[in-house]
C-alpha positions as CSV (number, residue, x, y, z in Angstrom):
1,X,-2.4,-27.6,-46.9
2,X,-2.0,-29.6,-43.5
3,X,1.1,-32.6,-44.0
4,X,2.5,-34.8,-41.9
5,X,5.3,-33.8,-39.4
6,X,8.5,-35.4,-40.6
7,X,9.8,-38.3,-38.8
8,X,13.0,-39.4,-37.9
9,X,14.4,-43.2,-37.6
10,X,18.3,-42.5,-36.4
11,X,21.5,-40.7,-35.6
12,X,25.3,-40.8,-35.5
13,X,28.0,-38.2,-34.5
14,X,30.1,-37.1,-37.1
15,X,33.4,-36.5,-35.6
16,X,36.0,-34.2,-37.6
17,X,39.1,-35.4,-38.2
18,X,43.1,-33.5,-38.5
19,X,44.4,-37.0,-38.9
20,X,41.9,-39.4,-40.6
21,X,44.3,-42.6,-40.5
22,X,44.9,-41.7,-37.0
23,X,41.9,-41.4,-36.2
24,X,40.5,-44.4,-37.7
25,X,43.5,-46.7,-36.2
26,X,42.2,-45.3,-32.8
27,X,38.4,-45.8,-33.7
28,X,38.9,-49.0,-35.7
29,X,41.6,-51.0,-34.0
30,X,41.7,-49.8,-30.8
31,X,38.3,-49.5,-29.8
32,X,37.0,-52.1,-32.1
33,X,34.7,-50.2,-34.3
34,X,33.3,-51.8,-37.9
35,X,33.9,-49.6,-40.9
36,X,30.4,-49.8,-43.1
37,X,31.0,-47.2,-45.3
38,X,33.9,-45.4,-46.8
39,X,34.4,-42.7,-49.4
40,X,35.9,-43.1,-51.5
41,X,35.2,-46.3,-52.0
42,X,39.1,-46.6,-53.6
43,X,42.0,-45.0,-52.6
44,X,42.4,-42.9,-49.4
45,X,38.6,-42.2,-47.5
46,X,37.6,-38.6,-46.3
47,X,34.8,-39.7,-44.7
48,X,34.4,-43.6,-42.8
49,X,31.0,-44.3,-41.2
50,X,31.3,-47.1,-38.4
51,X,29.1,-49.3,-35.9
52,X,30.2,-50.7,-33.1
53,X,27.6,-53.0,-31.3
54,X,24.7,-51.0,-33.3
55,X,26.1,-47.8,-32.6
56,X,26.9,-45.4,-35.3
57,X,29.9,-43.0,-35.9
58,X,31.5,-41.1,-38.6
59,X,34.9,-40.0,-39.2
60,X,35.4,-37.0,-41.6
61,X,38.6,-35.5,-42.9
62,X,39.0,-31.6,-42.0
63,X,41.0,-31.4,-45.0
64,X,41.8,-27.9,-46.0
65,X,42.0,-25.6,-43.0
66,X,39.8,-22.7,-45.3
67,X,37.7,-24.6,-46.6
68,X,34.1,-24.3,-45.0
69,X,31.4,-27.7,-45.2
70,X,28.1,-28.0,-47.0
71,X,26.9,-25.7,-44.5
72,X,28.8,-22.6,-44.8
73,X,30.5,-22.7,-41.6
74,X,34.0,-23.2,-40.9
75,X,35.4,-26.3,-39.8
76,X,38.5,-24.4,-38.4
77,X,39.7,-22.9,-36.1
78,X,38.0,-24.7,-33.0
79,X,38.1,-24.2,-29.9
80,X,38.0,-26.6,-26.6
81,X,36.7,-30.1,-27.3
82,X,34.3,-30.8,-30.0
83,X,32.2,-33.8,-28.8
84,X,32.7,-36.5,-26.1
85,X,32.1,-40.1,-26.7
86,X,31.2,-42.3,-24.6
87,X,32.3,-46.3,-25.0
88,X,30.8,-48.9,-22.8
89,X,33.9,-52.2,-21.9
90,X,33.7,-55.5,-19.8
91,X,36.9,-53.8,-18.6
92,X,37.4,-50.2,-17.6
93,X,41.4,-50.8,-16.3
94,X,42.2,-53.3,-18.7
95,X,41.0,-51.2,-21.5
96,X,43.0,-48.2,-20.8
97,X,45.7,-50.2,-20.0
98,X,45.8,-51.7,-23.5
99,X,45.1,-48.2,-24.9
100,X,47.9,-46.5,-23.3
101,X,50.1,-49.4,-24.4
102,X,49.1,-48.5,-27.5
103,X,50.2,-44.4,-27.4
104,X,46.9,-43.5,-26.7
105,X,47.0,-40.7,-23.8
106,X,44.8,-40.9,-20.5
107,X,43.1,-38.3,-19.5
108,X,41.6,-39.6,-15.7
109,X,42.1,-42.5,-14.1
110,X,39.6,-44.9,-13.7
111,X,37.7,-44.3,-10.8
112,X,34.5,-45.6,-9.3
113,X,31.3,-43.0,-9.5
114,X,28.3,-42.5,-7.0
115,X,26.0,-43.2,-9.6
116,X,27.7,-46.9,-10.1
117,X,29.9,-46.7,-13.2
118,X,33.1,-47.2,-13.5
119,X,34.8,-44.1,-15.8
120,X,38.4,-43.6,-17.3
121,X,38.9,-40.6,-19.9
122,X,41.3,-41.4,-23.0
123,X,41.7,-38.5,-25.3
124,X,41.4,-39.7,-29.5
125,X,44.2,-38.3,-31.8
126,X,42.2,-35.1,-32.3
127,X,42.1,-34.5,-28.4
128,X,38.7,-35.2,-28.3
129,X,37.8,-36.8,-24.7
130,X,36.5,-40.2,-24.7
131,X,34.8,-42.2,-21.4
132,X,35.4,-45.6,-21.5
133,X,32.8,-46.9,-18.7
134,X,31.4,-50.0,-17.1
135,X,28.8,-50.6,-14.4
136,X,31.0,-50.9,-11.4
137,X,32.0,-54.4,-9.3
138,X,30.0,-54.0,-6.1
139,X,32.5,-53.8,-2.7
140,X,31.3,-56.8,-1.5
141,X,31.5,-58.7,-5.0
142,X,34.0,-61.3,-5.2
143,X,36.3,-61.6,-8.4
144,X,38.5,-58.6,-9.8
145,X,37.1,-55.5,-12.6
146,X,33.9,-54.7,-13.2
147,X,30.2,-56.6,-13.3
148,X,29.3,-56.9,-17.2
């Protein structure tokens, strides 16, 4: 019996979580995303789904060290990083200016790139890396930071 292939309308990274409040502080207030979901609703959330600008993201407690997810694989022990994010800003400096004010530790500098960005790398409370990035100001461009 022939049947339609299955379509698919979105998608969000899921990002695990040692430190959910941490995490969500860094997510939330720092990089200004909007919580649209928690659970549980009451009390203290495992999992926080997010938007920022239409952009989606998830936050999920590790919780347990042992304990394995709905798939049967381990959350733990990891090794290296387990995603990179990329945020877009107005202002690449400014931005990791007010995140390191804010205990938030840099991982590059920002720099301009060939390909016309602007890039700094923060690191979130679970040492994930995270590019904050903005087209860059063109030499010859009057004004200080980066063209929006």
């Amino acid at each position: 019996m022939w049947r339609m292939p299955a379509s698919y309308s979105s998608a969000f990274p899921i990002v695990y979580a040692e430190d959910l409040p941490a995490a969500l502080r860094f997510y939330r207030d720092l990089l200004g995303f909007a919580v649209n979901y928690q659970f549980p609703e009451e009390g203290e959330p495992v999992f926080v789904g997010m938007d920022l600008a239409g952009c989606e993201l998830a936050l999920a407690d590790i919780g347990d060290a042992d304990a394995a997810a709905i798939h049967g694989r381990p959350l733990r022990p990891v090794s290296g990083h387990r995603f990179e994010l990329c945020v877009y800003t107005d202002d690449v400096d400014g931005g990791v200016e007010e995140l390191r004010a804010a205990g938030v530790t840099g991982l590059a500098e920002p720099a301009d790139q060939p390909w016309g960005e602007r890039i700094a790398y923060v690191e979130d409370p679970d040492g994930n890396p995270v590019m904050i990035t903005a087209p860059s100001r063109p030499a010859d461009a009057p004004g200080p930071g980066p063209a929006g």
